[in-house]
N, C-alpha and C positions, 0 to 999 in steps of 0.2 A: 287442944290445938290452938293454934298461936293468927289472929284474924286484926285485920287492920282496915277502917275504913277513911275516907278522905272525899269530900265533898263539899258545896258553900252552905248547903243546907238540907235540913232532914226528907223535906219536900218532893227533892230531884230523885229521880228513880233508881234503883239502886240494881248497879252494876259488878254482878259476882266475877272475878279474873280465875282462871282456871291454869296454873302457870305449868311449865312444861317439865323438859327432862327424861325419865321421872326422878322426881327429887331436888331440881333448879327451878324455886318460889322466886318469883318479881315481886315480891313485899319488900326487896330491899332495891331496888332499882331507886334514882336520882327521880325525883316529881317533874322534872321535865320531859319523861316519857308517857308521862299520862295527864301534861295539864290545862290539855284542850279540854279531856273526859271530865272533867273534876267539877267544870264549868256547867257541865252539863247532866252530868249522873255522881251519885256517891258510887264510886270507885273502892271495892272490897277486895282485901286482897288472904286468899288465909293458906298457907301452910299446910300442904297434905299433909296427912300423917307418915310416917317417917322423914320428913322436910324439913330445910331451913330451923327456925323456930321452933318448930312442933317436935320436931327428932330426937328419938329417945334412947339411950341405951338398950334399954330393958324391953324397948316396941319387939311386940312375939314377929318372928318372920313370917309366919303363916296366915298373920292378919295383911298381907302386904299384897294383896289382889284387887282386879280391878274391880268385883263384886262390892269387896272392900271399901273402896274410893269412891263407887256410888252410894251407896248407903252414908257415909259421913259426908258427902256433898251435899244430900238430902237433909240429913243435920244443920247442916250452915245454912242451907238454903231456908228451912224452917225458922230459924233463930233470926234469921235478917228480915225475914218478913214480917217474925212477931216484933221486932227491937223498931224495926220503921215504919211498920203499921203499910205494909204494902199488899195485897194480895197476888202479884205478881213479883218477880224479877227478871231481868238480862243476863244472859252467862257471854263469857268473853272467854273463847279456848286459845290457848297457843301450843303447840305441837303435842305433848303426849294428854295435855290438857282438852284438847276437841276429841278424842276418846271420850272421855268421860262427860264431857259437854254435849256431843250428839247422843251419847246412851239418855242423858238424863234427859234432852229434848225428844228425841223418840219412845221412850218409856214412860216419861212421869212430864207429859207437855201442861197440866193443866196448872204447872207451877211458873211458868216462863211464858214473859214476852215474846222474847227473841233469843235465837244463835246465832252470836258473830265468832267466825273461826279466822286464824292466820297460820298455818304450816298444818293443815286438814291430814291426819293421821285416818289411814281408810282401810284399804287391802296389805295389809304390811308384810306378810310373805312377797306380794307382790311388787311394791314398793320397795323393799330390800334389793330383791333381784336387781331391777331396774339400777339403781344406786351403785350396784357394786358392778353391774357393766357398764356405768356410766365412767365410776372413777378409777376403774381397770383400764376402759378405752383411751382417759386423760392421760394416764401414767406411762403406758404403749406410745402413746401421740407423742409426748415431753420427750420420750427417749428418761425417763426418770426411776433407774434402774433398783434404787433403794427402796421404791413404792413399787411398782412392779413385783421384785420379792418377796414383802409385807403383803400383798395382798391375796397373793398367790398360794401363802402360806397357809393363812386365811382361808381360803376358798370360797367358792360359791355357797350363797347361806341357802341353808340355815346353818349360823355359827355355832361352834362347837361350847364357845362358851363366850361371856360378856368382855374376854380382852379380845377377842374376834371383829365382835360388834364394834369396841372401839379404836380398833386399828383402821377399821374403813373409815369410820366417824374422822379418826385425825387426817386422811388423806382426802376426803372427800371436802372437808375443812381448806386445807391446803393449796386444791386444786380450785377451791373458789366457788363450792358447790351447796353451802352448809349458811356462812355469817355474810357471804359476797355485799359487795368488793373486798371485805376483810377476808385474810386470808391466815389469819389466826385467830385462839379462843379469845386474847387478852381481854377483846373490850366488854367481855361479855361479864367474865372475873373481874376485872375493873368494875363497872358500875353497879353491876349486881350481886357484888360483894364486898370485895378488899374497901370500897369506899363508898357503901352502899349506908346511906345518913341513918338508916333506923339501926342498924347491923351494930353492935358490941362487939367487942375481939373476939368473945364467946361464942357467940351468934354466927361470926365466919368461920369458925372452926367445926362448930355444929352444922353449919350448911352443905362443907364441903364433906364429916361425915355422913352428913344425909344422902347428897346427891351418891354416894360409894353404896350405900346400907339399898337405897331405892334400887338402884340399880341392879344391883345382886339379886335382889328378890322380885322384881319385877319384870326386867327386860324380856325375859321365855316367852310368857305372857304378853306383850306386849306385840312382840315380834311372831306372834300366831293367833293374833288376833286379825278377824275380817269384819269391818262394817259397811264394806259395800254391798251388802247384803239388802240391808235399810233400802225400802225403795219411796216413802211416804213419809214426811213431816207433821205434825198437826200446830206448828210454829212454824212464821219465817225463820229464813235464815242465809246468813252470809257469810260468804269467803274470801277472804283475799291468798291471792296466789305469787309469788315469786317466782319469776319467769325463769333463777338461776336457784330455784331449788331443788335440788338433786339427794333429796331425804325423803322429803311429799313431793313427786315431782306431777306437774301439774295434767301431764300423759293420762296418769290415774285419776284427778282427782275429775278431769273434763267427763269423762263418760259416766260414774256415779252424779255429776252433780246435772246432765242433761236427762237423764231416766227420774229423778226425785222429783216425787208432787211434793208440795209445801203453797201454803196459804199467800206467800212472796217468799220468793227468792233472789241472789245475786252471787255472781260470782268474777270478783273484778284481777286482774293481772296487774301486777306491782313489774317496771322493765330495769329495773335497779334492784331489785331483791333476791335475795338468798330464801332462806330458810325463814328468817327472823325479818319479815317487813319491818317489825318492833321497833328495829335499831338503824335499819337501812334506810326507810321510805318511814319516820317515825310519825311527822306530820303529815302525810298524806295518809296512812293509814287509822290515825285518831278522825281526819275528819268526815272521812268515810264511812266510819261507825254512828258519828253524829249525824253525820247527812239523810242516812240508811233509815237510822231512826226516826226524824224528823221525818219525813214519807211516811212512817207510820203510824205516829201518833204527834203531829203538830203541836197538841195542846200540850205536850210533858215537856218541850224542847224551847226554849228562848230562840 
């Protein structure tokens, strides 16, 4: 698997990215979305297995669960601590990535400092629901008879299958509920791949199989999975929220994150965000991470 770090020096504490999708890796994102972080933590970015980088033809489909994805994040996690001489690390989740970032905080804490989350993946049966009467109500509202159709077709999830899932995704996109203010994927294709500095012609081609291969094999799972279950941390941990997130919307994420002990927590609302503060709120949400941090351990932080 394919891991990339970037920081000024070996010293600064080293911050694992957990990138989302499943199967869309931010190892190819522009350094201008992470180079508040960079200042302040080594900034690691790796390529789940079937991702980006890492994506294989020959990857078995039955290795492709979230068991799965914990257990190799335990691998990387291991490997960064031995390569930087850390006894601890940070995880940084973004949407199907805080799965697997609050599993491995709530499971295996005595490896991590902290959980910073941004599009909090929780109850996702219920999260679903919500989303597809959110962008049903949009499409009824618009008088936008083309979505209306498509979604109708669709139905109420649980989807029958993974073009289901992304028919909502395009209309929910659309209506402003997904990248907001953007209201297409472009930008996301754009920096996070078509011209993404590390990416080979190869490497976008491998991305966009990945993100198709992840998908297929993952989404079921994904989409019936419940971690508001979770009621106790034994790490801090933070969220940022997009007030126009209509994927994670934040209905759900307020009542799991008021019932959770944790040693500190935070849980801040982005009034410019979609789904992706990453791209929306980029600078506000980098320094938020460092600030968060800084609170808690002063001495690692300049």
């Amino acid at each position: 698997m394919w891991i990339r770090a970037n920081g000024k020096d070996t010293s600064l504490p080293v911050l694992l990215v957990l990138h989302g999708g499943p199967g869309f890796p931010c190892s190819g994102m522009g350094r201008k979305y992470q180079e508040l972080l960079e200042g302040h933590f080594i900034v690691v970015h790796w390529d789940m297995r079937g991702a980006g980088k890492s994506y294989r033809k020959n990857t078995p489909g039955h290795t492709m669960t979230l068991d799965q994805m914990v257990s190799d994040a335990l691998e990387v996690v291991g490997l960064l601590k031995g390569q930087f001489k850390k006894e601890k690390i940070c995880l940084l989740g973004f949407s199907f990535g805080t799965l697997i970032g609050l599993r491995l905080a709530h499971e295996y804490p005595g490896h991590f400092d902290v959980l910073f989350s941004s599009g909090q993946m929780l109850d996702m049966p219920g999260m679903e629901a919500a989303s597809y009467q959110w962008v049903l109500g949009q499409a009824q509202k618009s008088g936008n008879k083309k979505a209306i159709r498509a979604l109708e077709q669709v139905g109420f999830p649980p989807y029958k299958n993974t073009q289901g899932l992304m028919t909502v995704r395009k209309w929910t996109t659309r209506f402003g509920g997904n990248l907001y203010p953007h209201k297409s994927p472009w930008i996301l294709i754009r920096d996070f791949i078509l011209f993404a500095p590390h990416f080979s012609v190869r490497d976008k081609f491998k991305t966009l199989s990945g993100l198709k291969f992840s998908l297929n094999h993952l989404a079921n799972e994904i989409l019936s999975t419940d971690l508001s279950t979770i009621k106790e941390l034994k790490i801090p941990v933070f969220i940022w929220a997009g007030r126009h997130d209509h994927i994670t919307p934040v209905d759900v994420i307020e009542p799991f994150f008021q019932k959770l002990r944790a040693p500190a927590k935070g849980l801040y609302y982005l009034g410019h965000s979609g789904h992706m503060p990453l791209i929306s709120e980029n600078r506000k949400l980098q320094e938020g991470i460092i600030s968060s941090f800084r609170q808690l351990n002063p001495a690692h932080v300049d």
